[in-house]
C-alpha positions as CSV (number, residue, x, y, z in Angstrom):
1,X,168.1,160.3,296.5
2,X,171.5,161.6,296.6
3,X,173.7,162.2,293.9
4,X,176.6,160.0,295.3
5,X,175.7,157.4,297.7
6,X,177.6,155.1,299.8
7,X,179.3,151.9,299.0
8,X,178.8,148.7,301.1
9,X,181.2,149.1,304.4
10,X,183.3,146.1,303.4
11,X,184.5,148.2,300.1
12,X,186.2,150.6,301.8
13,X,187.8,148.4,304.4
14,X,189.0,146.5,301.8
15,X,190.5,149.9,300.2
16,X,192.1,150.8,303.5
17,X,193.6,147.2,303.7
18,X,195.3,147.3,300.0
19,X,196.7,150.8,301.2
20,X,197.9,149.3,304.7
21,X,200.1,146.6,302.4
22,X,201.3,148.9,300.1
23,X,199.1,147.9,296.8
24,X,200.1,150.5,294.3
25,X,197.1,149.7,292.4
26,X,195.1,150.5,294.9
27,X,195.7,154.2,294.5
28,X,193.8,154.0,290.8
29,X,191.2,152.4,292.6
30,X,190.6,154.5,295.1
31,X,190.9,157.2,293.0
32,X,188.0,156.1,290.4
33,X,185.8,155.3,293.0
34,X,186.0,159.0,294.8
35,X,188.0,161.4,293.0
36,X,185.0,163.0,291.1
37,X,182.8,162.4,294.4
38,X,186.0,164.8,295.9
39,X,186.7,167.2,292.9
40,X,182.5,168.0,293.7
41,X,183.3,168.7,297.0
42,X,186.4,171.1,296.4
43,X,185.0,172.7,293.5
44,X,181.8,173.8,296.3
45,X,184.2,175.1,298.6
46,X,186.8,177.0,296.1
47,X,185.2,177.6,293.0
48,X,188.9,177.1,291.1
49,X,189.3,174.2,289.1
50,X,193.1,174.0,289.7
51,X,192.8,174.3,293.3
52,X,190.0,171.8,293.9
53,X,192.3,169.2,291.7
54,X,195.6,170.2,293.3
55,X,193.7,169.4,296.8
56,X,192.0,165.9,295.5
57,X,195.5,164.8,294.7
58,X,196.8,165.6,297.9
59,X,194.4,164.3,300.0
60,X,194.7,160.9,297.8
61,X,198.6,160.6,298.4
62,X,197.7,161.6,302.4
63,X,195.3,158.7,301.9
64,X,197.5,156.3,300.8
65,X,200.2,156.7,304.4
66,X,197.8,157.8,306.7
67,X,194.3,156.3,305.8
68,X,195.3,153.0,307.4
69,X,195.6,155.2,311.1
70,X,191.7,154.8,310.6
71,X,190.5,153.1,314.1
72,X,187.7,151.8,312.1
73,X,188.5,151.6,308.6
74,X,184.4,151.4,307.4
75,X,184.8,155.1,307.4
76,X,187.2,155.3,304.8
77,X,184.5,158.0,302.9
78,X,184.1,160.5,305.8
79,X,188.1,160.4,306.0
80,X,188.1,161.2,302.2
81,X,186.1,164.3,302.5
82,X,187.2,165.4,305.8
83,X,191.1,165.7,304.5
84,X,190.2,167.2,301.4
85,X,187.8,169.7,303.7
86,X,190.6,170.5,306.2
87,X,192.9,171.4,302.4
88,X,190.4,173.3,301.6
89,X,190.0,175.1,304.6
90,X,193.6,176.1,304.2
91,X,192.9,178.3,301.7
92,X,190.7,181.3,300.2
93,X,186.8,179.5,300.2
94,X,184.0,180.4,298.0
95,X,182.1,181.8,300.7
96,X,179.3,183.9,298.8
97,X,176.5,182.0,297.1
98,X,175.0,182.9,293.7
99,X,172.1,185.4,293.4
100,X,170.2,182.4,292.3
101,X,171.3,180.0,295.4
102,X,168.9,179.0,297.4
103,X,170.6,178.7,300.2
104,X,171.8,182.1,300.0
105,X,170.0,182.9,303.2
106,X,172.6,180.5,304.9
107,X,175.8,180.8,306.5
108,X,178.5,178.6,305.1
109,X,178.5,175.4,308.1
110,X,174.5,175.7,306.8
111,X,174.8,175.5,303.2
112,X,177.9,173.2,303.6
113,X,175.6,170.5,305.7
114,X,173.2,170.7,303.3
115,X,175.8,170.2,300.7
116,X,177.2,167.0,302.1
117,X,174.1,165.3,303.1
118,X,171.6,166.0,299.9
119,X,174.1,165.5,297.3
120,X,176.8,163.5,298.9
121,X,174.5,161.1,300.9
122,X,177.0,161.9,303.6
123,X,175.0,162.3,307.3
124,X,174.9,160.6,310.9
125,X,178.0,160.2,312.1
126,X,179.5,160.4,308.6
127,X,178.5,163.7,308.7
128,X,179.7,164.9,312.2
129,X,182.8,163.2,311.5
130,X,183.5,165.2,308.2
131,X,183.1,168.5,309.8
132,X,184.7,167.8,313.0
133,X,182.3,168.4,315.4
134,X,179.3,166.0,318.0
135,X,176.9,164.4,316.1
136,X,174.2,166.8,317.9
137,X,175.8,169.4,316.8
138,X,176.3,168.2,313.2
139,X,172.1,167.3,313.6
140,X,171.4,170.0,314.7
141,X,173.2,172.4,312.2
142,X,171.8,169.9,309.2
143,X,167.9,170.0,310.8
144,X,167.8,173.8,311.2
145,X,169.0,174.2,307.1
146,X,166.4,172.1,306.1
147,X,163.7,173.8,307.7
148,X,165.0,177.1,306.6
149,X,165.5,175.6,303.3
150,X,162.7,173.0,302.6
151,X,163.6,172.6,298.8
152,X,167.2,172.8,299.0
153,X,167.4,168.7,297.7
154,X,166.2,169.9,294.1
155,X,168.8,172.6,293.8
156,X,171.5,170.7,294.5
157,X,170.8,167.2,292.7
158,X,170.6,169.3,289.5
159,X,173.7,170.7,289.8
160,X,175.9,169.4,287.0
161,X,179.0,167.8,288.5
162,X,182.3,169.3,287.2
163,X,184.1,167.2,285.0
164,X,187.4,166.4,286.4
165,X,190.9,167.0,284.8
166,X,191.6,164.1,282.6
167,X,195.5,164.1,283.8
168,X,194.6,164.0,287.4
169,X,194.6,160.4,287.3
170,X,197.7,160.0,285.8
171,X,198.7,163.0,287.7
172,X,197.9,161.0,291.1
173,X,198.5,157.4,290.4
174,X,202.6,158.8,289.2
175,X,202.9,160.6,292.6
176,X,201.2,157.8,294.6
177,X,203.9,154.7,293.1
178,X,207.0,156.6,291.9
179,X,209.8,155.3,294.3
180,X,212.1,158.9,293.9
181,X,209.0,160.9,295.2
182,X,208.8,159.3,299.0
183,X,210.0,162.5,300.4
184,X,207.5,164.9,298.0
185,X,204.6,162.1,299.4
186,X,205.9,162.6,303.0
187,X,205.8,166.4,302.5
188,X,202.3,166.3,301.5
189,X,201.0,164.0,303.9
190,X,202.5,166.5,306.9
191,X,200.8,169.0,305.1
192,X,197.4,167.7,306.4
193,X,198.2,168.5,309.8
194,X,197.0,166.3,313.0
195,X,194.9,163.3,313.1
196,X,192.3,162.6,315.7
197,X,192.5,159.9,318.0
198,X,190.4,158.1,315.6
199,X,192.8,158.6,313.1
200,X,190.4,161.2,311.2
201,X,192.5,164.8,309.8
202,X,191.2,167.0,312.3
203,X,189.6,170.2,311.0
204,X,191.1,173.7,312.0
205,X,187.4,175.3,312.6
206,X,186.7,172.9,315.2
207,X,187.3,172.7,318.8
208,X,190.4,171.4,319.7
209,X,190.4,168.2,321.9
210,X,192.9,169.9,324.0
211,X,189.5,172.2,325.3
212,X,188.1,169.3,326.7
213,X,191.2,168.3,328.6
214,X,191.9,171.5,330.0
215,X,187.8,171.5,331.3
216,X,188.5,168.0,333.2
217,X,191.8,169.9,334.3
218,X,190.7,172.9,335.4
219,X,187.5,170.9,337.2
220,X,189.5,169.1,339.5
221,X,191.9,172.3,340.2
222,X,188.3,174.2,341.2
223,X,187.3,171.4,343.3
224,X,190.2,171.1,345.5
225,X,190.7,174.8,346.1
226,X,187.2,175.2,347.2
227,X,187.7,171.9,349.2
228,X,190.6,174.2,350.9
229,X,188.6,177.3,350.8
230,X,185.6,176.0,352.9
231,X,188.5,173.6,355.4
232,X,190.1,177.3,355.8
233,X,186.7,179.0,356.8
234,X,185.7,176.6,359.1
235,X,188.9,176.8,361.0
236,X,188.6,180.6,360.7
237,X,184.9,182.4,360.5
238,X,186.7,186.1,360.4
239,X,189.1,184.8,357.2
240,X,188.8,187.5,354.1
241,X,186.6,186.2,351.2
242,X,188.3,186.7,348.1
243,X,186.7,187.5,344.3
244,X,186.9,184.1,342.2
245,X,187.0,184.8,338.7
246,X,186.4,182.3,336.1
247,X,187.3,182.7,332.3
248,X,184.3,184.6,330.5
249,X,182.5,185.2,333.9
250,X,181.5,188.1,336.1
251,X,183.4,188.1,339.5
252,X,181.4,185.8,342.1
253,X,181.8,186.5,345.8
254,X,181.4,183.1,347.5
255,X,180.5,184.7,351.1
256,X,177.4,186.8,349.7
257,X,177.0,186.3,345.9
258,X,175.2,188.8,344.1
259,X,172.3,187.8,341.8
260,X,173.3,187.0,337.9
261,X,172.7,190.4,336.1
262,X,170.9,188.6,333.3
263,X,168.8,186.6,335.2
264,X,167.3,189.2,336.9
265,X,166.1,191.0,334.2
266,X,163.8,187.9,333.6
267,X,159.9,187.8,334.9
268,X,160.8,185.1,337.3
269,X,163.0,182.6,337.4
270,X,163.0,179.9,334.8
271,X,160.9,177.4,335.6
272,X,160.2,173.8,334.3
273,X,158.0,174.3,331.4
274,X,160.0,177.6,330.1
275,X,161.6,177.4,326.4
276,X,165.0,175.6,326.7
277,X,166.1,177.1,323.4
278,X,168.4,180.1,323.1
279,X,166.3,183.5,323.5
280,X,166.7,187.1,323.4
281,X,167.7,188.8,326.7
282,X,166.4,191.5,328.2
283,X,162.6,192.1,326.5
284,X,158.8,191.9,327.4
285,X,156.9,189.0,328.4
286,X,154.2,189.9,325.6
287,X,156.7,190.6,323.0
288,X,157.0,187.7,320.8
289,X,160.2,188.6,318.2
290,X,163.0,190.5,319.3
291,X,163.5,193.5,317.6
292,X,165.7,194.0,315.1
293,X,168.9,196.5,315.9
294,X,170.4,198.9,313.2
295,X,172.9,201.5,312.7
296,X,172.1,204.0,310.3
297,X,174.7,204.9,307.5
298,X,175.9,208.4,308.1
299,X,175.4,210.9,306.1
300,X,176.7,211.1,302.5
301,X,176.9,207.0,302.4
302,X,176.0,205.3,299.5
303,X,176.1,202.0,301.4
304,X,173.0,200.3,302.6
305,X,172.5,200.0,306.2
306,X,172.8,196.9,308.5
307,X,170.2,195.3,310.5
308,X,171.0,192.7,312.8
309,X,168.1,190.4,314.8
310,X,168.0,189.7,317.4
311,X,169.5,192.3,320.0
312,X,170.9,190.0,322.4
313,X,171.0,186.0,322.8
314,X,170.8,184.1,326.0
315,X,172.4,180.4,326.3
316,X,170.1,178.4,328.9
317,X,171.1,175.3,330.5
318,X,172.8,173.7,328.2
319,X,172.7,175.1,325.0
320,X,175.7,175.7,322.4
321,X,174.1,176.9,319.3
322,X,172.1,180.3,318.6
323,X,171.9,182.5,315.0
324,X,172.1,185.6,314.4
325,X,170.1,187.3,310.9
326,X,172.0,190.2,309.5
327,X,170.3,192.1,306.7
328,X,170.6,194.5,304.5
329,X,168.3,198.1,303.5
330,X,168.8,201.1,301.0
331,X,171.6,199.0,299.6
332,X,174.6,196.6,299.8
333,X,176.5,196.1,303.3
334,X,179.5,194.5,303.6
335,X,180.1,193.4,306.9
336,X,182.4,191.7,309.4
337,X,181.9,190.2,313.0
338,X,184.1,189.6,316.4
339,X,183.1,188.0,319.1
340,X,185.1,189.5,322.5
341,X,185.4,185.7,324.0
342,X,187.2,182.8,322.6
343,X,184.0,180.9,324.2
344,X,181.6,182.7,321.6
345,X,182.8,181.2,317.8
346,X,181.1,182.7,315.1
347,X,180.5,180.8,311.9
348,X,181.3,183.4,309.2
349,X,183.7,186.4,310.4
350,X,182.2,188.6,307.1
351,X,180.6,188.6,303.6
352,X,178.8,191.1,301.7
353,X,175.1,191.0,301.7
354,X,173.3,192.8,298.8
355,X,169.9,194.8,298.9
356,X,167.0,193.4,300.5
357,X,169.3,190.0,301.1
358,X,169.7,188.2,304.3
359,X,172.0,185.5,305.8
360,X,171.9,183.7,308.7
361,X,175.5,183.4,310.9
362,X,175.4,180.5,313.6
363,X,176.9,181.4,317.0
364,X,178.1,178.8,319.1
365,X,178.7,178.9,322.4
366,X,181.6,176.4,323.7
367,X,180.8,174.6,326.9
368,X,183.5,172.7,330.1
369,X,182.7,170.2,331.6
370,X,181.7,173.2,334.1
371,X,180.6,176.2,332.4
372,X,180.2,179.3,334.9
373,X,177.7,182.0,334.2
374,X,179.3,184.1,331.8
375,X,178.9,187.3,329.5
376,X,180.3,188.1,325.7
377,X,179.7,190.8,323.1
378,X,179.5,190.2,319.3
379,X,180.2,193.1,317.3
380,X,179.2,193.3,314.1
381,X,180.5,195.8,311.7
382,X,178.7,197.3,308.1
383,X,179.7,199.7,305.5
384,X,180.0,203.5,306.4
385,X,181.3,202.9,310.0
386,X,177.9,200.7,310.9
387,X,178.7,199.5,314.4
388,X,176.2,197.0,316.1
389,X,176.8,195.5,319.0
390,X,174.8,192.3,320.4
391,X,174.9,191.2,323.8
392,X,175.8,187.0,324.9
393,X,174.9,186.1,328.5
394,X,175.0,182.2,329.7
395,X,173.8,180.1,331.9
396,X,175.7,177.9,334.5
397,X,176.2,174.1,333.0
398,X,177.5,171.4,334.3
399,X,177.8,168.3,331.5
């Protein structure tokens, strides 16, 4: 059972109405009903006692103006933990985990899914909206840490919370009522950037709903050009055919297309009973891992050296989400990664990884509505001048 779990629904619709009328005492209760739940939370993400309070006392005085936006206000907690995650965000997170952490071996969306939903009872759709992302997506990152993590639940219910500042409260309730502060509470409040059309602080990590837009946009723009393309070839055979290009693509000739580079270099084309997961392109039909690339450290370096597995990753149909394992031999690597298209998102851009330690890095692919074949290259970069480059190749999606 989780450490903090849910109130009744009614609770916080009740807390969103007293802040609607303007109930001043509604800001103490709100505050000692989440504000250690919240100074949990920060202290996980920052490690720094006077940030994680300064942030809980913002994201109560955003509460108290902007709370109320809620389109349904039964999800007063997920807008709670999403504004004090988007503060957070803002500044310099505790990215590395312990020696002892368990979930070491995970990137930081991992560990912080985990996090959230073992110790803060927070999942479903409370979950997805939190983080800012689908509910399958927010699933599906929570389902793969717990099978990479099995006993992750024990860990983190015996964490000891943090004790809270005892003048926070004070602290919060003073800002939240005082009369000559209005424009210091209307500062803060524009501090936590946009809302969603939900009315839920939108989180700078995740894709903007402007994306989406752009993909209906840009479908009915493609659609009426080739309309005009095909009207203009039937009234003339001997017309030139031009190269379409598409963001992220390979060139596509639309009088005699050439066969998709990747796909080629599969046994066959896909069939119906093939794996639909992300896999590892190019490699042998009786090879059943990929096999794990490395740069060696040069010579003289006292650093470890880098291995990253697999090689390559191949997005079929319509998958988003792949990993990446970096690891680290003969020493400590600090590392860093870049993805060349602003369709590939990594989840962690760098850490350090010490001997004989792993950690896994999620790689998401971001999908249209249309999503031509496409190619990308992640390179990831170790201690020493370690360079090692993994190829991204996609299939065509239509959603």
């Amino acid at each position: 059972m989780a450490r903090w779990s849910r109130f009744a629904p009614d609770a916080d619709r009740r807390l969103v109405k007293g802040l609607h009328d303007g109930d001043d005492d509604v800001i103490a209760t709100l505050y000692d009903v989440y504000a250690e739940r919240l100074y949990d939370y920060c202290m996980a993400l920052l490690d720094d006692r006077r940030a994680a309070a300064d942030v809980v006392h913002d994201t109560f005085i955003d509460a108290a103006r902007r709370a109320p936006r809620l389109r349904d206000r039964e999800r007063l907690r997920p807008w709670l933990y999403a504004a004090a995650r988007r503060r957070c965000m803002q500044r310099k997170l505790q990215l590395e985990p312990a020696d002892d952490d368990p979930l070491g071996s995970l990137d930081f969306l991992h560990r912080e899914a985990l996090f959230l939903a073992l110790r803060h009872d927070l999942t479903g759709d409370d979950l997805a909206m939190t983080v800012g992302v689908s509910l399958r997506r927010s699933d599906a990152r929570l389902n793969r840490a717990q099978q990479r993590v099995p006993d992750a639940e024990e860990f983190l219910l015996a964490a000891p919370a943090p004790v809270v500042p005892a003048a926070l409260r004070h602290r919060v309730q003073h800002t939240g009522t005082d009369p000559e502060l209005a424009g210091y509470r209307a500062e803060i409040a524009a501090r936590g950037g946009a809302l969603t059309p939900e009315g839920m602080p939108r989180q700078p990590d995740a894709p903007s709903h402007l994306a989406r837009r752009w993909a209906f946009t840009s479908v009915g723009l493609f659609t009426t050009l080739a309309a005009a393309f095909v009207a203009l070839l039937v009234m003339n055979p001997n017309l030139p055919v031009p190269d379409i290009q598409w963001p992220g693509g390979k060139p596509h000739t639309a009088r005699s297309p050439e066969p998709h580079p990747h796909r080629s270099a599969q046994a066959g084309a896909p069939g119906a009973g093939d794996d639909q997961r992300p896999t590892t392109a190019p490699q042998s039909m009786n090879s059943r891992t990929p096999t794990p690339t490395s740069s060696p450290s040069p010579p003289g370096g006292r650093g470890g050296t880098l291995v990253v597995d697999p090689a390559s990753i191949r997005f079929r149909n319509h998958d988003t989400m792949a990993s990446l394992v970096l690891s680290a031999r003969g020493g400590p690597v600090s590392w860093s990664a870049a993805a060349s298209s602003p369709q590939v998102t990594l989840a962690q851009a760098g850490g350090t990884i010490k001997d004989h330690g792993r950690v896994e890095i999620e790689v998401t692919l971001n999908r249209g509505l249309i999503t031509l074949p496409g190619t990308a290259t992640i390179t990831v970069s170790g201690g020493a001048g370690q360079v090692v480059p993994v190829s991204i190749a996609w299939d065509i999606s239509v959603l």
